[in-house]
PQR file of N, CA, C, O and H, with PARSE charges and radii, in Angstrom:
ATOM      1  N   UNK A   1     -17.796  16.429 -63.945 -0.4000 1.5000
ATOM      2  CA  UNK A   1     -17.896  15.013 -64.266 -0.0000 2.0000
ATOM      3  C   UNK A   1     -18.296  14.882 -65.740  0.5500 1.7000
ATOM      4  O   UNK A   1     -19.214  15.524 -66.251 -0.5500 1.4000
ATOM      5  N   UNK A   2     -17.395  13.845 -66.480 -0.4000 1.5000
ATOM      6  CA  UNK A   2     -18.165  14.369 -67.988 -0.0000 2.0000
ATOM      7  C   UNK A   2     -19.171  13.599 -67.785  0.5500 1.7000
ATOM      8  O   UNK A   2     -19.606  13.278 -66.679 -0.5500 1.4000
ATOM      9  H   UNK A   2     -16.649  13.324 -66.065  0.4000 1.0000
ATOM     10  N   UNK A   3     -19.664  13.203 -69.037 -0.4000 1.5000
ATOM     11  CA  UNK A   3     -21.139  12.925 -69.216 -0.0000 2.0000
ATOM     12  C   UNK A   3     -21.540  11.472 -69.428  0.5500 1.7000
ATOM     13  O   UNK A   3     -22.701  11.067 -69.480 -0.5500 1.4000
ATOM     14  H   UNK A   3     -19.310  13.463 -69.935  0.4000 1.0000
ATOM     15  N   UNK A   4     -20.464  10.758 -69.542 -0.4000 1.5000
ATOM     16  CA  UNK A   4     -20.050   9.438 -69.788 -0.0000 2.0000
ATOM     17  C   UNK A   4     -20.354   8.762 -67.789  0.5500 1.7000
ATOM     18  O   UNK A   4     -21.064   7.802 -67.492 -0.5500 1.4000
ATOM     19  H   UNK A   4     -19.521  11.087 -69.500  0.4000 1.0000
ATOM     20  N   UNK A   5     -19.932   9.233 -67.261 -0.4000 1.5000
ATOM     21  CA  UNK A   5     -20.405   8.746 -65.695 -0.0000 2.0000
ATOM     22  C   UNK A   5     -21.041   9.354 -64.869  0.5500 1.7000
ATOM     23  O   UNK A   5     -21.210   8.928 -63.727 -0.5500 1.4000
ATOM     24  H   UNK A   5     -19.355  10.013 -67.502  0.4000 1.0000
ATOM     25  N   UNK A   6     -21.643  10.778 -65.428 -0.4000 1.5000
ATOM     26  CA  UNK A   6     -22.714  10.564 -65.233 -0.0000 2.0000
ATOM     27  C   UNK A   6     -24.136   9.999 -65.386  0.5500 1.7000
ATOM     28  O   UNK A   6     -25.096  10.018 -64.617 -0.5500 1.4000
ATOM     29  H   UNK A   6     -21.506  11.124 -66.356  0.4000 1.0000
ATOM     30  N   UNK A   7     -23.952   9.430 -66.765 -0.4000 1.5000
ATOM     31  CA  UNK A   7     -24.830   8.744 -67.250 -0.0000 2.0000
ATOM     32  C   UNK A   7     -25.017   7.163 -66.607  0.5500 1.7000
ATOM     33  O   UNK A   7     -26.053   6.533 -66.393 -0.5500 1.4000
ATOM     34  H   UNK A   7     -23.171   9.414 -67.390  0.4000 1.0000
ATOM     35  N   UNK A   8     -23.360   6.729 -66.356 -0.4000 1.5000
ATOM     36  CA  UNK A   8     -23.482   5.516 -65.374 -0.0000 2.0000
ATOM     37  C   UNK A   8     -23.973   5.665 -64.036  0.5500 1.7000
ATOM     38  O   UNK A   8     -24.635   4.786 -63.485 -0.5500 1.4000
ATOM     39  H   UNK A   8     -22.519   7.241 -66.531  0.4000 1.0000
ATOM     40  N   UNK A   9     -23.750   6.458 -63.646 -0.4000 1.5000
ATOM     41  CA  UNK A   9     -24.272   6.859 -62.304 -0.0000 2.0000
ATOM     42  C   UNK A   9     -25.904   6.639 -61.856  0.5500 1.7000
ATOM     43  O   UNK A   9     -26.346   6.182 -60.802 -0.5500 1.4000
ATOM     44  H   UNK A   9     -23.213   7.173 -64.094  0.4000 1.0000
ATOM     45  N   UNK A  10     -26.735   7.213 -63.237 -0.4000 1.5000
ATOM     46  CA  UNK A  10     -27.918   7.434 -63.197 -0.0000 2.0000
ATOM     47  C   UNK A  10     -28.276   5.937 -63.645  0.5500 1.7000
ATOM     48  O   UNK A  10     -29.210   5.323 -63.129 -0.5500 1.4000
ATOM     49  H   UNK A  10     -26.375   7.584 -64.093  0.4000 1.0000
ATOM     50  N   UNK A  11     -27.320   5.312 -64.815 -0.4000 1.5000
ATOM     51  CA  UNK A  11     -27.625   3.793 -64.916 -0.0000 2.0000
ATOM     52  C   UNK A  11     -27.771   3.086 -63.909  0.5500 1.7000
ATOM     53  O   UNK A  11     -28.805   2.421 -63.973 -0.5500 1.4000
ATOM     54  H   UNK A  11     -26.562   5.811 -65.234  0.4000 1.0000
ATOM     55  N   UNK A  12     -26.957   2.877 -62.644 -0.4000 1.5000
ATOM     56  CA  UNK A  12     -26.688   2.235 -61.217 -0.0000 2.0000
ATOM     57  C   UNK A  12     -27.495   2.641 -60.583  0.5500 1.7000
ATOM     58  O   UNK A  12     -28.119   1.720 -60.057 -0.5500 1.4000
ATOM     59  H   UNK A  12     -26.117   3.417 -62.592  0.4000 1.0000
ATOM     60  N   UNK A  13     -27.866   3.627 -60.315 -0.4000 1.5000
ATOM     61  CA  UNK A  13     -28.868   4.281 -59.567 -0.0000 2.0000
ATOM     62  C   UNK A  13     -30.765   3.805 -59.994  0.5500 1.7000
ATOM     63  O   UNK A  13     -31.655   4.092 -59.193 -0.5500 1.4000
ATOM     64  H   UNK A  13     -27.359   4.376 -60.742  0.4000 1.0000
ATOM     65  N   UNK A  14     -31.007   3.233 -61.052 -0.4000 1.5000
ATOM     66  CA  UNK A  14     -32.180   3.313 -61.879 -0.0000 2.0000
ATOM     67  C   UNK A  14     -31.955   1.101 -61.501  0.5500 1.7000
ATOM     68  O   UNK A  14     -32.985   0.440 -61.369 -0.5500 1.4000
ATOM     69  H   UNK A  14     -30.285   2.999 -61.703  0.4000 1.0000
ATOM     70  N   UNK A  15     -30.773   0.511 -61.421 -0.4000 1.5000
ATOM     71  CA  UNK A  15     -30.785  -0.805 -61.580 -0.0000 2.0000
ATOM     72  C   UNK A  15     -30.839  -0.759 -59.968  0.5500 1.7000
ATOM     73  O   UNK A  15     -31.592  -1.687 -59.671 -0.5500 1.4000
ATOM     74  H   UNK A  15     -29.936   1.048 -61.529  0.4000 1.0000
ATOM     75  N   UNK A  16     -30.381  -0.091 -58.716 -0.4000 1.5000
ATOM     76  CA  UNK A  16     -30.488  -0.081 -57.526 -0.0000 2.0000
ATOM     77  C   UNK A  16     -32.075  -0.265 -57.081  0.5500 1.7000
ATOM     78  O   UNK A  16     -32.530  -1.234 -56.475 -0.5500 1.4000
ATOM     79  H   UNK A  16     -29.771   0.663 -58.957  0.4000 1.0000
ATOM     80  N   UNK A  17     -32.846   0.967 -57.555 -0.4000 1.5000
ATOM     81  CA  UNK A  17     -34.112   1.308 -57.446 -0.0000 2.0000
ATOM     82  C   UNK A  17     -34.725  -0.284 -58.192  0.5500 1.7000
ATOM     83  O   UNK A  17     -35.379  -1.067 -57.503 -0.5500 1.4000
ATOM     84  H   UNK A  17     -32.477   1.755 -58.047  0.4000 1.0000
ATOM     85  N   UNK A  18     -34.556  -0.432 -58.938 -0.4000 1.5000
ATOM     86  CA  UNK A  18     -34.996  -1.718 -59.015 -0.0000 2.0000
ATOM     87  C   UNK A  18     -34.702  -2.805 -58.107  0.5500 1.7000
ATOM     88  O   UNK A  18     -35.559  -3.518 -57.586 -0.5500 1.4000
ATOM     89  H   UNK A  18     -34.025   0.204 -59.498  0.4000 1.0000
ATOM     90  N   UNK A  19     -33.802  -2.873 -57.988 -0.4000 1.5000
ATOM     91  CA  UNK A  19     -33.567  -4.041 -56.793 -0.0000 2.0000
ATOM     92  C   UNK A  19     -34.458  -3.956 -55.830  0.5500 1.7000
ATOM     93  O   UNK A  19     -35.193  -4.930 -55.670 -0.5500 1.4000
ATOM     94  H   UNK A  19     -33.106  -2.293 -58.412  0.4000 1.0000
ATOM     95  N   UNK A  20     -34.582  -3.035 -55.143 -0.4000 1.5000
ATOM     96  CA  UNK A  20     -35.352  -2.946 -54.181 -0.0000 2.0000
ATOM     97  C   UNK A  20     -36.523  -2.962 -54.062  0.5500 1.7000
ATOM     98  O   UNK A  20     -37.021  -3.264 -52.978 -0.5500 1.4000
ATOM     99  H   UNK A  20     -33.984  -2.243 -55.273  0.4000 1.0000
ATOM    100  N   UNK A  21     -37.388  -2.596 -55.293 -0.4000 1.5000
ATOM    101  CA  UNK A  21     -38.873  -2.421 -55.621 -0.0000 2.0000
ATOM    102  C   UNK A  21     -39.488  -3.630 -55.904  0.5500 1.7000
ATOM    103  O   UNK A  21     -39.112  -4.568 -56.607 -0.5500 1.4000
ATOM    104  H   UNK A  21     -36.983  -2.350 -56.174  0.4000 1.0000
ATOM    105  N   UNK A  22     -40.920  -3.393 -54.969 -0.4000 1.5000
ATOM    106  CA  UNK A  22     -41.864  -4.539 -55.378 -0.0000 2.0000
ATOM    107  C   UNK A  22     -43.037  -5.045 -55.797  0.5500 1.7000
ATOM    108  O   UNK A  22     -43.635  -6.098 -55.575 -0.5500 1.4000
ATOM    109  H   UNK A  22     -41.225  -2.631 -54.398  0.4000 1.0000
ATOM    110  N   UNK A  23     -43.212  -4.254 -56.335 -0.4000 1.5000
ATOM    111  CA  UNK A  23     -44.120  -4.079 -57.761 -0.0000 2.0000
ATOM    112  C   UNK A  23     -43.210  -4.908 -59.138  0.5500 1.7000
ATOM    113  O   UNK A  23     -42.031  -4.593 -59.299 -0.5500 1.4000
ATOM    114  H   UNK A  23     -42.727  -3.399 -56.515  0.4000 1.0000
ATOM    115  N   UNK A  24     -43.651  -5.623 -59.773 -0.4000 1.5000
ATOM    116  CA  UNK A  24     -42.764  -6.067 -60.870 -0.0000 2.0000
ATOM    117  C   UNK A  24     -42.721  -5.017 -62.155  0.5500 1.7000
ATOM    118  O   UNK A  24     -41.831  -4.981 -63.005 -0.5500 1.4000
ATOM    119  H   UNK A  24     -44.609  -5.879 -59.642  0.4000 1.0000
ATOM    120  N   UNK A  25     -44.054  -4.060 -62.083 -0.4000 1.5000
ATOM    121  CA  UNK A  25     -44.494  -3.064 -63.003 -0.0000 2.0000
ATOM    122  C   UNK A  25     -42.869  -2.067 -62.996  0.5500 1.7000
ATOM    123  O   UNK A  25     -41.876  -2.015 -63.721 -0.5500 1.4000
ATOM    124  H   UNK A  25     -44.777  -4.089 -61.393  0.4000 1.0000
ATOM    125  N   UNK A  26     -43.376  -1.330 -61.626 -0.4000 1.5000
ATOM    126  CA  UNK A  26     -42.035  -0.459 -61.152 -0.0000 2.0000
ATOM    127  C   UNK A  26     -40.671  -0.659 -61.624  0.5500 1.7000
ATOM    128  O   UNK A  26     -39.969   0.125 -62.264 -0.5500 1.4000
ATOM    129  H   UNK A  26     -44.183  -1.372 -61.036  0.4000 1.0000
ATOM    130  N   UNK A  27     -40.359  -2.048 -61.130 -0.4000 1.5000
ATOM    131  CA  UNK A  27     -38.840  -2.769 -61.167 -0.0000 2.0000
ATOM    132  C   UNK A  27     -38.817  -2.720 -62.660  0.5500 1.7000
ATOM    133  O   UNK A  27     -37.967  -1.861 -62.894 -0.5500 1.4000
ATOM    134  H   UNK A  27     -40.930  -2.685 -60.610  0.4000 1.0000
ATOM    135  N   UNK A  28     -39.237  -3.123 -63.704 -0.4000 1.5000
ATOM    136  CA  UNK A  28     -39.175  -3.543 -65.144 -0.0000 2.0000
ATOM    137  C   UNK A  28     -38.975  -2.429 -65.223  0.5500 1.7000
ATOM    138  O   UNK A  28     -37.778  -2.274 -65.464 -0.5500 1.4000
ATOM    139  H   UNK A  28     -39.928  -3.820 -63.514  0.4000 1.0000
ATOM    140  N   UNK A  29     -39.816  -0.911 -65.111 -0.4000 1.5000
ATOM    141  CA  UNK A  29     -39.378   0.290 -65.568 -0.0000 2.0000
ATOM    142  C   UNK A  29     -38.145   0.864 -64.654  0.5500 1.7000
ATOM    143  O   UNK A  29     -38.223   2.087 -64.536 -0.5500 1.4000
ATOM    144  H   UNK A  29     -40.788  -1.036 -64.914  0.4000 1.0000
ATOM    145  N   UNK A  30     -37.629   0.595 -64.344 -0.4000 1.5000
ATOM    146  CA  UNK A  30     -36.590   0.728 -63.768 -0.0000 2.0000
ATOM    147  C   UNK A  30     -35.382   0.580 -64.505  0.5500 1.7000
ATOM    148  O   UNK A  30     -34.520   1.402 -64.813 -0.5500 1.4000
ATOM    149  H   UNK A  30     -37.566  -0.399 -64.440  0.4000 1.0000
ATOM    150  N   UNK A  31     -35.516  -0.835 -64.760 -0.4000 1.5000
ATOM    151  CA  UNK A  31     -34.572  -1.548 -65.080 -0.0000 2.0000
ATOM    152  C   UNK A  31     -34.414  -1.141 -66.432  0.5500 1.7000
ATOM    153  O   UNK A  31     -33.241  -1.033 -66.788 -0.5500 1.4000
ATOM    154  H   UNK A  31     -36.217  -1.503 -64.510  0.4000 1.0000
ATOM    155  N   UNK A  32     -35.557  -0.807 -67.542 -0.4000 1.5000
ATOM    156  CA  UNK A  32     -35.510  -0.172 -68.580 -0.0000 2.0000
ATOM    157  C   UNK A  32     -34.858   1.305 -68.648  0.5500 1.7000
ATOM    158  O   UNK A  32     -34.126   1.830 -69.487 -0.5500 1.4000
ATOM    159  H   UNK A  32     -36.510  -0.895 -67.252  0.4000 1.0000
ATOM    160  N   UNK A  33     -35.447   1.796 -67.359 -0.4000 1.5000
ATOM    161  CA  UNK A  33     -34.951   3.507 -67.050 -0.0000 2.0000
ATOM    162  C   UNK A  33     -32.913   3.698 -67.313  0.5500 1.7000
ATOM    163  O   UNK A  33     -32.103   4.450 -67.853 -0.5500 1.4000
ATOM    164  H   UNK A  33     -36.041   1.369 -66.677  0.4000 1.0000
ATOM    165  N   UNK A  34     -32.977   2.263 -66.385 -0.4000 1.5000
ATOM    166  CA  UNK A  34     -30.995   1.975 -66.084 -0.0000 2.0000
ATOM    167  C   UNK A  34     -30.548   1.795 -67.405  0.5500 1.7000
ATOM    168  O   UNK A  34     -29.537   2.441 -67.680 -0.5500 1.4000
ATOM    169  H   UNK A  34     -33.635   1.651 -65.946  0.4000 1.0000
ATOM    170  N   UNK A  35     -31.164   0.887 -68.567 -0.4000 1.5000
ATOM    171  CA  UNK A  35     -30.483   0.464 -69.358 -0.0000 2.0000
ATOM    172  C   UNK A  35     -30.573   1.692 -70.385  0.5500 1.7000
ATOM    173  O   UNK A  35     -29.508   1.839 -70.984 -0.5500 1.4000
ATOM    174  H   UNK A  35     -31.986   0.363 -68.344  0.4000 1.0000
ATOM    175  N   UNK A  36     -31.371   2.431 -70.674 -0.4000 1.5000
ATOM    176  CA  UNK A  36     -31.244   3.446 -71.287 -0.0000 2.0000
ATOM    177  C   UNK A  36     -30.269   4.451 -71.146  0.5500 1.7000
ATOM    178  O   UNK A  36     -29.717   5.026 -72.084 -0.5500 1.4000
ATOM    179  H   UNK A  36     -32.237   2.312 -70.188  0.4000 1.0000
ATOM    180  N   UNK A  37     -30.020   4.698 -69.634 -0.4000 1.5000
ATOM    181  CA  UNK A  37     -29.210   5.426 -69.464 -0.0000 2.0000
ATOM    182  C   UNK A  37     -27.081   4.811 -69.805  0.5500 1.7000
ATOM    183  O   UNK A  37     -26.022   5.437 -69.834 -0.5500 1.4000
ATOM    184  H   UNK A  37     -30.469   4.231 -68.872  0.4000 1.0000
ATOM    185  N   UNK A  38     -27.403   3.561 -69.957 -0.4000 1.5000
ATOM    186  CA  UNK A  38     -26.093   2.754 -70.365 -0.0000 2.0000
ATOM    187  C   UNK A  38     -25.903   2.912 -71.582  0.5500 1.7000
ATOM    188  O   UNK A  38     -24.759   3.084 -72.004 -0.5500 1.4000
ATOM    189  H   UNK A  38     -28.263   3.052 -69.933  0.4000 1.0000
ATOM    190  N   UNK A  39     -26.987   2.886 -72.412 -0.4000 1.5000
ATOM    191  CA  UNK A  39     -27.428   3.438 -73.563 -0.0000 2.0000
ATOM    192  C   UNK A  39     -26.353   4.661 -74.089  0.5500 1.7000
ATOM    193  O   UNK A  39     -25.327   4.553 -74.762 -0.5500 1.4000
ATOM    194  H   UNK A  39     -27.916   2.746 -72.069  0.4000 1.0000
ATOM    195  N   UNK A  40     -26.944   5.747 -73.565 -0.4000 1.5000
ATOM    196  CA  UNK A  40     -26.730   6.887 -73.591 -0.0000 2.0000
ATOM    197  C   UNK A  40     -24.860   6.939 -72.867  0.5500 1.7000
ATOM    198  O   UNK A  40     -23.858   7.483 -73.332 -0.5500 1.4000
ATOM    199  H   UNK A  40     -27.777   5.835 -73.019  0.4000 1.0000
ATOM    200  N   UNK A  41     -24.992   6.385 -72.010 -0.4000 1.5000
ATOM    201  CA  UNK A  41     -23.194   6.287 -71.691 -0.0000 2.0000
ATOM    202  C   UNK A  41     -22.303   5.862 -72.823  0.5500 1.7000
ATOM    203  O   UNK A  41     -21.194   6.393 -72.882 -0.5500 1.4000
ATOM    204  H   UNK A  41     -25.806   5.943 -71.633  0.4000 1.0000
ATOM    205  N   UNK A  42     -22.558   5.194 -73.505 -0.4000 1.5000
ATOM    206  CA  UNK A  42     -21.614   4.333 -74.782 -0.0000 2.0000
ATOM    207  C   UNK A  42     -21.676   5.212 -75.877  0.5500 1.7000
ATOM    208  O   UNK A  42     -20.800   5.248 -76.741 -0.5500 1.4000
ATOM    209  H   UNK A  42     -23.459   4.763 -73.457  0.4000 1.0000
ATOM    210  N   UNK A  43     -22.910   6.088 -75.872 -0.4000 1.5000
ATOM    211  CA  UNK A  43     -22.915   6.899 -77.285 -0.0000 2.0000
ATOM    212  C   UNK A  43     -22.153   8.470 -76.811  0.5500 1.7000
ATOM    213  O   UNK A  43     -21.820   9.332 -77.624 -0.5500 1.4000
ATOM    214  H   UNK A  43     -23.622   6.059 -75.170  0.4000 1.0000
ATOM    215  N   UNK A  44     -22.020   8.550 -75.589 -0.4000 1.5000
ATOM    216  CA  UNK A  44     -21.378   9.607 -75.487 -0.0000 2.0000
ATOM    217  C   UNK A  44     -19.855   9.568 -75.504  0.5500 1.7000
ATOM    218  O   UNK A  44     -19.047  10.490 -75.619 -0.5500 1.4000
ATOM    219  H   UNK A  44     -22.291   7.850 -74.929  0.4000 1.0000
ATOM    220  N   UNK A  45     -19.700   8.414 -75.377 -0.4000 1.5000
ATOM    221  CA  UNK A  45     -17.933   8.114 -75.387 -0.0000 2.0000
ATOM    222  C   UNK A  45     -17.274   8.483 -77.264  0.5500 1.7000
ATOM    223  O   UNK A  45     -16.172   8.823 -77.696 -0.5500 1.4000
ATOM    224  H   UNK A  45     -20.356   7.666 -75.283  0.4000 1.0000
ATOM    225  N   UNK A  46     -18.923   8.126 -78.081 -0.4000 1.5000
ATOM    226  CA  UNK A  46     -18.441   7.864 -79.236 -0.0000 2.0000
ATOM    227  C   UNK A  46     -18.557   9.441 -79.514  0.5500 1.7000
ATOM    228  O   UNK A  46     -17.723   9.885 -80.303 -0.5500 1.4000
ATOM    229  H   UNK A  46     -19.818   7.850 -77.731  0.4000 1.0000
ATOM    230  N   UNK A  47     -19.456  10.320 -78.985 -0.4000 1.5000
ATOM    231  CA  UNK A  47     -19.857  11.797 -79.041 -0.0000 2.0000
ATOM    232  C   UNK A  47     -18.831  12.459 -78.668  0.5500 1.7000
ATOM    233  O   UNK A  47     -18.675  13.549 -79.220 -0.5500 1.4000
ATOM    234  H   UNK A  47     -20.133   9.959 -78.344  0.4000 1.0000
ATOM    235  N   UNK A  48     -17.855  12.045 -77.670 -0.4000 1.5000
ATOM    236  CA  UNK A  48     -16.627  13.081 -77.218 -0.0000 2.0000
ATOM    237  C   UNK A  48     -17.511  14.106 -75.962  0.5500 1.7000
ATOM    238  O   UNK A  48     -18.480  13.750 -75.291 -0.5500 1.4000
ATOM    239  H   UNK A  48     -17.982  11.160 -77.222  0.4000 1.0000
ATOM    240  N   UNK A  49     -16.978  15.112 -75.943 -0.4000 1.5000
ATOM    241  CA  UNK A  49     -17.640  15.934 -74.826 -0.0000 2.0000
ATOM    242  C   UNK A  49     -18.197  17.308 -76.004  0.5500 1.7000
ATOM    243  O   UNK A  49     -18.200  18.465 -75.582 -0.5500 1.4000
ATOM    244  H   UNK A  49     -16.191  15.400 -76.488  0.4000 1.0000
ATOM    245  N   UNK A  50     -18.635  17.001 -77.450 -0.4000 1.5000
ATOM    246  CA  UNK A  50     -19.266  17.791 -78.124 -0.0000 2.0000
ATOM    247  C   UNK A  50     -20.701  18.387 -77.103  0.5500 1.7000
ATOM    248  O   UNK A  50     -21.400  17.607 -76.456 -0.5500 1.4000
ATOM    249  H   UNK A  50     -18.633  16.062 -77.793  0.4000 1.0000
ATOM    250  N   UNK A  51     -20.868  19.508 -77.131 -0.4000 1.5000
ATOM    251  CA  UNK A  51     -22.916  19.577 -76.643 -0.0000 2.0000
ATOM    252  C   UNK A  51     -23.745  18.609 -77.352  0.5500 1.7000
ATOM    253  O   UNK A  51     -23.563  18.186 -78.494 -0.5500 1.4000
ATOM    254  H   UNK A  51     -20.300  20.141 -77.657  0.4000 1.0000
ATOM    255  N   UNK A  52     -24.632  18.324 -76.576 -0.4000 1.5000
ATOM    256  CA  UNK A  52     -25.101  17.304 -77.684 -0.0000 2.0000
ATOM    257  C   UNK A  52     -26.916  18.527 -77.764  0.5500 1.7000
ATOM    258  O   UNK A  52     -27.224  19.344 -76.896 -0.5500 1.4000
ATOM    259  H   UNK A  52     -24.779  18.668 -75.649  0.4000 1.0000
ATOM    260  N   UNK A  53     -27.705  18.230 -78.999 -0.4000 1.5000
ATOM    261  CA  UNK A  53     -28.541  19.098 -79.003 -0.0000 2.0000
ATOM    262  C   UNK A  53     -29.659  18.699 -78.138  0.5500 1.7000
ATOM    263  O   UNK A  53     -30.652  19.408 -77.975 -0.5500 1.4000
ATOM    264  H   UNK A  53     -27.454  17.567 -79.705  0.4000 1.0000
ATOM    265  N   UNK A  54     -29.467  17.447 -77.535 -0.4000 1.5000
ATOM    266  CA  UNK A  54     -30.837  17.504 -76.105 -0.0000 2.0000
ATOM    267  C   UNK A  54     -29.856  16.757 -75.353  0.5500 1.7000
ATOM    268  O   UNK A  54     -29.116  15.898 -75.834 -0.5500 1.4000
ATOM    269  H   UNK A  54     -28.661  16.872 -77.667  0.4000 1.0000
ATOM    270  N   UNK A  55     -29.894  17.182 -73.977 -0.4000 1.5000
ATOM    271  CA  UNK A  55     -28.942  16.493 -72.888 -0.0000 2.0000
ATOM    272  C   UNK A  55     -29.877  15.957 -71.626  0.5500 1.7000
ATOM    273  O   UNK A  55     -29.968  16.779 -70.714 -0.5500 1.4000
ATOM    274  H   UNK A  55     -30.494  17.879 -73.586  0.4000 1.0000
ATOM    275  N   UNK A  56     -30.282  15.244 -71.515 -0.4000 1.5000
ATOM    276  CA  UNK A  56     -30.919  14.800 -70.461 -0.0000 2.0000
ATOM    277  C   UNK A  56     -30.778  15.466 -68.962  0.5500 1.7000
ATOM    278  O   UNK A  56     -31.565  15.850 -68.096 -0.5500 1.4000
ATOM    279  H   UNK A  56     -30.208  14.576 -72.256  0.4000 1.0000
ATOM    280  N   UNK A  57     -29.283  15.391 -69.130 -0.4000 1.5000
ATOM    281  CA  UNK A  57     -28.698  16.220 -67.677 -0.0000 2.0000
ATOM    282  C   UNK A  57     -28.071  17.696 -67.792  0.5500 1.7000
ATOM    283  O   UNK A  57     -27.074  18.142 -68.359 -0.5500 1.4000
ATOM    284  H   UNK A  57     -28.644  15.079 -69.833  0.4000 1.0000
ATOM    285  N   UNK A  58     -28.933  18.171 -67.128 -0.4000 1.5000
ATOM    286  CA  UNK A  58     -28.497  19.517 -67.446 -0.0000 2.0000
ATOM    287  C   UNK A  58     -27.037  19.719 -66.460  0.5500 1.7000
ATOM    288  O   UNK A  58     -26.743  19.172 -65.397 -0.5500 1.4000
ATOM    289  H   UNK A  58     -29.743  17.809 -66.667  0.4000 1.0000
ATOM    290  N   UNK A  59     -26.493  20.447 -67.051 -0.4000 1.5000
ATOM    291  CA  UNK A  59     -24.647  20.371 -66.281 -0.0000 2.0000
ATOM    292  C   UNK A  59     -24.448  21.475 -65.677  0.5500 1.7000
ATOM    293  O   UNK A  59     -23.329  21.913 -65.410 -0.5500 1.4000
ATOM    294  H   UNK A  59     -26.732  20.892 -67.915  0.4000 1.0000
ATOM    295  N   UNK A  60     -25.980  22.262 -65.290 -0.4000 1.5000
ATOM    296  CA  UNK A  60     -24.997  23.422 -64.006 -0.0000 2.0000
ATOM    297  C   UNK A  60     -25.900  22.752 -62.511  0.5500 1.7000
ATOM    298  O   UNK A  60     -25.799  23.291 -61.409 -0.5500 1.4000
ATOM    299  H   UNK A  60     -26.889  21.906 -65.507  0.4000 1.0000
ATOM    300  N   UNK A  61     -26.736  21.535 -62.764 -0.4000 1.5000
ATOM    301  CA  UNK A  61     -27.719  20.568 -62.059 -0.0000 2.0000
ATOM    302  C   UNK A  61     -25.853  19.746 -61.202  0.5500 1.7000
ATOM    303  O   UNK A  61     -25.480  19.949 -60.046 -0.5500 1.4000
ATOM    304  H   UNK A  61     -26.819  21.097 -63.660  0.4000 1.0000
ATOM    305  N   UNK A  62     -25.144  18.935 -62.211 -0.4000 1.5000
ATOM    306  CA  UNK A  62     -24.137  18.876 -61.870 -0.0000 2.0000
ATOM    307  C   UNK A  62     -22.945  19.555 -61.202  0.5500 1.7000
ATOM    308  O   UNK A  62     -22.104  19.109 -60.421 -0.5500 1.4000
ATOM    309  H   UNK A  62     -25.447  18.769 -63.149  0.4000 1.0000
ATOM    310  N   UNK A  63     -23.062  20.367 -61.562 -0.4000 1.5000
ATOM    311  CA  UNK A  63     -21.884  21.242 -61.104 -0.0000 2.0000
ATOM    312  C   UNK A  63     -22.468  21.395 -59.568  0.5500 1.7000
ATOM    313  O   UNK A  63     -21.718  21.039 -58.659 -0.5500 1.4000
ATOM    314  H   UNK A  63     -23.745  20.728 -62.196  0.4000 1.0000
ATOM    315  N   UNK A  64     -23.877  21.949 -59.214 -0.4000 1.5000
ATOM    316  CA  UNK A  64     -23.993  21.912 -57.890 -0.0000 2.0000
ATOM    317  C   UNK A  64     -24.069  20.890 -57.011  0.5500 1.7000
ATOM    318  O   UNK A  64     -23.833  21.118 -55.825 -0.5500 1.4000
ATOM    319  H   UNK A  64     -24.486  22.238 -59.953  0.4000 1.0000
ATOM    320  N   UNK A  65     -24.449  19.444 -57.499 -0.4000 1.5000
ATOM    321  CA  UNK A  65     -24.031  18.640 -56.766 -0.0000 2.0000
ATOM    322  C   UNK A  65     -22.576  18.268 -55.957  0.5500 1.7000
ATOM    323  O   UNK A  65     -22.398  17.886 -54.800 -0.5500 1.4000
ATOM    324  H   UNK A  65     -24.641  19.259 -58.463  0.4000 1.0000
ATOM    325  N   UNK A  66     -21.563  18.556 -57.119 -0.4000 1.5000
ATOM    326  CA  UNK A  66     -20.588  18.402 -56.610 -0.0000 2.0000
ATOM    327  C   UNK A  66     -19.392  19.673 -55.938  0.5500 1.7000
ATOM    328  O   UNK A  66     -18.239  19.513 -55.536 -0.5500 1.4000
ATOM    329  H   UNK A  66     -21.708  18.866 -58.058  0.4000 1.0000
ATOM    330  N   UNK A  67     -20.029  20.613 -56.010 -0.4000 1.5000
ATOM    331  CA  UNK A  67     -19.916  21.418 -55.137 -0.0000 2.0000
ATOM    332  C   UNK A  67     -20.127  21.539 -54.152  0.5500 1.7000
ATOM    333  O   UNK A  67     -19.323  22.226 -53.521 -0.5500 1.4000
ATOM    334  H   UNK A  67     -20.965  20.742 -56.337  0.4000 1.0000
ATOM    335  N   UNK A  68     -21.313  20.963 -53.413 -0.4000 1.5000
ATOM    336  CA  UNK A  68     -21.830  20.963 -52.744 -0.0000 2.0000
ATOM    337  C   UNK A  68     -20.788  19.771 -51.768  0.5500 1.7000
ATOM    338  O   UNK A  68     -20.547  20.173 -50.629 -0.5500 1.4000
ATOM    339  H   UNK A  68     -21.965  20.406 -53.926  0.4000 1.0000
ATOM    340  N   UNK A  69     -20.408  18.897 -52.004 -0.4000 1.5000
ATOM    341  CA  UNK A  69     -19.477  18.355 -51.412 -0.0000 2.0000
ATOM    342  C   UNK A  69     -17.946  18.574 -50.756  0.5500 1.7000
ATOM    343  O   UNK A  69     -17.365  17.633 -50.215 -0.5500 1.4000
ATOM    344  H   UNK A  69     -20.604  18.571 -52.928  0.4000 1.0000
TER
END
């Protein structure tokens, strides 16, 4: 998966967790957690699939997920 959806993935996943949470503390960091990671989706489109020198997601973390399927 490149790195561009996985990063959405973790965006959706971080705005989900918010939805549901009820603490307003929690939800806000959440919702900050998601948008960062949207963040990081748009700059990787502009990055290409170069390594980048810190990757949040490590990609053999990936690879077993979807193997695993």
């Amino acid at each position: 998966m490149k790195r561009e959806k996985e990063y959405r993935h973790s965006a959706n996943d971080g705005r989900e967790r918010a939805a549901k949470e009820q603490s307003a503390l929690f939800r806000a960091q959440w919702e900050i957690l998601g948008a960062r990671y949207t963040e990081l989706a748009a700059q990787s489109t502009k990055l290409g699939e170069i390594d980048a020198q810190y990757d949040p997601i490590p990609w053999d973390r990936t690879r077993q997920r979807h193997e695993k399927k």
